[in-house]
Backbone as CSV, one residue per row, in Angstrom:
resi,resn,N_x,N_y,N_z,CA_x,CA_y,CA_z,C_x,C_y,C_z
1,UNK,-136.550,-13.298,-31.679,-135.484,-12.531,-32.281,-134.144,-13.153,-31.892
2,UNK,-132.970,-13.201,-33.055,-132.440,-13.775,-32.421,-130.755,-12.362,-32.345
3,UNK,-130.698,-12.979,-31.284,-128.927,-11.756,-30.769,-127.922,-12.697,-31.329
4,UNK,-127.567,-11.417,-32.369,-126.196,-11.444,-33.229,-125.466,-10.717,-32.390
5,UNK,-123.565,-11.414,-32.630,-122.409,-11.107,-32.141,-121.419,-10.343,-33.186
6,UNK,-121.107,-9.109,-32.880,-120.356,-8.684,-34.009,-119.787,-9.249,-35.054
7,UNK,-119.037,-10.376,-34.924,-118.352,-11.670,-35.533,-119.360,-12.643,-35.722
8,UNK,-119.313,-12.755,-36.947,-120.216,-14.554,-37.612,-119.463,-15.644,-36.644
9,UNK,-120.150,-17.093,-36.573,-119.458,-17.804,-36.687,-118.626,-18.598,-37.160
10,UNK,-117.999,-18.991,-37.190,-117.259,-19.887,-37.806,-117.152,-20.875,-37.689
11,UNK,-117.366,-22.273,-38.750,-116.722,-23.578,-38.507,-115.701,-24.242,-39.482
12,UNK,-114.561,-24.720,-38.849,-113.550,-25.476,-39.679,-113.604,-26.439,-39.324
13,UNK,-113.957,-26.959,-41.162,-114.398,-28.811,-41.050,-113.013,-28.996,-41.306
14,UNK,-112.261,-29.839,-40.232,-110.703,-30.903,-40.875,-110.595,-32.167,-41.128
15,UNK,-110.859,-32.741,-41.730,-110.611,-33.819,-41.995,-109.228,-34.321,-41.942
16,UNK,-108.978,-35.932,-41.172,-107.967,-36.140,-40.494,-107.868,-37.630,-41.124
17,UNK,-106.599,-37.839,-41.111,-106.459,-39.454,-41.128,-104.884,-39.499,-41.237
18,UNK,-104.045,-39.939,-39.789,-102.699,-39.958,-39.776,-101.922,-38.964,-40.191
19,UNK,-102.787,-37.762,-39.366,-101.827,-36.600,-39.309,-101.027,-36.199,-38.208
20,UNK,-100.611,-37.321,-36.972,-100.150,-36.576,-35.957,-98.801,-35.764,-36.173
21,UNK,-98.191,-35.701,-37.556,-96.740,-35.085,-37.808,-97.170,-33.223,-37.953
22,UNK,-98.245,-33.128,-38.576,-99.047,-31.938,-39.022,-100.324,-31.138,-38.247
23,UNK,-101.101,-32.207,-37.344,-102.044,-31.718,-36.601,-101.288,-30.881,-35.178
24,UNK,-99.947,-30.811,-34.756,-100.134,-30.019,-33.494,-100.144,-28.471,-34.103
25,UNK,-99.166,-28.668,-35.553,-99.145,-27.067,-35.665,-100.470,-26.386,-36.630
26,UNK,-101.077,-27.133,-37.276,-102.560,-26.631,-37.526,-103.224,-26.337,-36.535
27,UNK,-103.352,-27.206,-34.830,-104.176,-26.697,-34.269,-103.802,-25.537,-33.453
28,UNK,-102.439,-24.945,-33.110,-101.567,-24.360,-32.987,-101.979,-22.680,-33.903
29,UNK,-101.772,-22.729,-35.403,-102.378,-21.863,-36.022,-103.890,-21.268,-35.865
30,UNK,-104.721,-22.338,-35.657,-106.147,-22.246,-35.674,-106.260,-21.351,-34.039
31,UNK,-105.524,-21.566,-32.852,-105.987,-21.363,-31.608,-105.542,-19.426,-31.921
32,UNK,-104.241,-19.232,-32.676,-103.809,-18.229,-32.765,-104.838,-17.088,-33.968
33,UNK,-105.377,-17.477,-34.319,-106.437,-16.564,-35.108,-106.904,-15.605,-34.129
34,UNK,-107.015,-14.158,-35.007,-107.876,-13.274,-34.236,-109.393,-13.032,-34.220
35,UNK,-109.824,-14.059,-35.064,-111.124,-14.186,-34.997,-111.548,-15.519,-33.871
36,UNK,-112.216,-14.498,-32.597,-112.351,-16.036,-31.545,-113.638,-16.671,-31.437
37,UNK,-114.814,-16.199,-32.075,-116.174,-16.603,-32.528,-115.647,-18.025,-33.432
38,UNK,-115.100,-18.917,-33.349,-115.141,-20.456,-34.103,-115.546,-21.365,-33.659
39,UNK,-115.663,-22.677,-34.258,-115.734,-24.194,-33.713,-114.853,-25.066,-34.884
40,UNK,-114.537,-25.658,-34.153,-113.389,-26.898,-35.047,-114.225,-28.392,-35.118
41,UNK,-114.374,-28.490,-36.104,-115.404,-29.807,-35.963,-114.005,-30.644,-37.151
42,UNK,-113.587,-31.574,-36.611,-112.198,-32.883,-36.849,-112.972,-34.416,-37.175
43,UNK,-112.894,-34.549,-38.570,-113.495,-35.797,-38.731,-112.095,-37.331,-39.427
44,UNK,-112.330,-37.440,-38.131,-111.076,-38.541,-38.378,-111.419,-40.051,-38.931
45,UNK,-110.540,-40.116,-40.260,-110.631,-41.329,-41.192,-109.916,-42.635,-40.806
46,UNK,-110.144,-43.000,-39.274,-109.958,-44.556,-38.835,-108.283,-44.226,-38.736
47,UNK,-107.849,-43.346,-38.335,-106.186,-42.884,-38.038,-106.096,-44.353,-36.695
48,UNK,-104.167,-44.382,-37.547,-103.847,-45.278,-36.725,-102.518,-44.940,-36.016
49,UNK,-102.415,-43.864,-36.245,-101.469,-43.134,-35.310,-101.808,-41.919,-33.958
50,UNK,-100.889,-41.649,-33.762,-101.416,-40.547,-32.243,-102.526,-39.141,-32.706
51,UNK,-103.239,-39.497,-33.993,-103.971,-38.178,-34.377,-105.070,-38.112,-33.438
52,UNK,-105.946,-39.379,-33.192,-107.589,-39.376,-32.101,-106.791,-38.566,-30.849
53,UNK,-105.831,-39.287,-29.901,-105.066,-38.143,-28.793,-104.801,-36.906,-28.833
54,UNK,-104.341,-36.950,-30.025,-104.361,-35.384,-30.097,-105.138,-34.168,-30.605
55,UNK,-106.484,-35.140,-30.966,-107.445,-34.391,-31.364,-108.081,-34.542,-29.208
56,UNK,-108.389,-35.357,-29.218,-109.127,-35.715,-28.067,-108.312,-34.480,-26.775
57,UNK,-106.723,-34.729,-26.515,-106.268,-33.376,-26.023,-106.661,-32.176,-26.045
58,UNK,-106.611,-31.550,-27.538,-107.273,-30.170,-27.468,-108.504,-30.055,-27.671
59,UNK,-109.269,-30.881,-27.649,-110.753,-30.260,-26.917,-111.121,-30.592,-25.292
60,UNK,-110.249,-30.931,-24.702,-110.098,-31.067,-23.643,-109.981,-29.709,-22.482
């Protein structure tokens, strides 16, 4: 049997590629949700700017 949590889960797929101008305040929005049952799964398209750091930061 399996134990359910009041709240589903959630996953937000983002797809990324040279967003470090836009990714602090998306992840910023995303942390502020009142739904806290999520996972952020970030699939980054060979970025050649500070986006991998700052993905790599907040799952830190």
């Amino acid at each position: 049997m399996v134990k359910r949590t009041k709240c589903p889960v959630v996953s937000i797929l983002m797809p990324v590629r040279n967003e470090q101008r836009f990714l602090p305040a998306a992840l910023r929005s995303l942390a502020a949700q009142t739904l806290k049952d999520w996972e952020l799964v970030a699939v980054d398209d060979g970025s050649t700017d500070e986006t991998p750091r700052i993905l790599a930061e907040a799952a830190a």
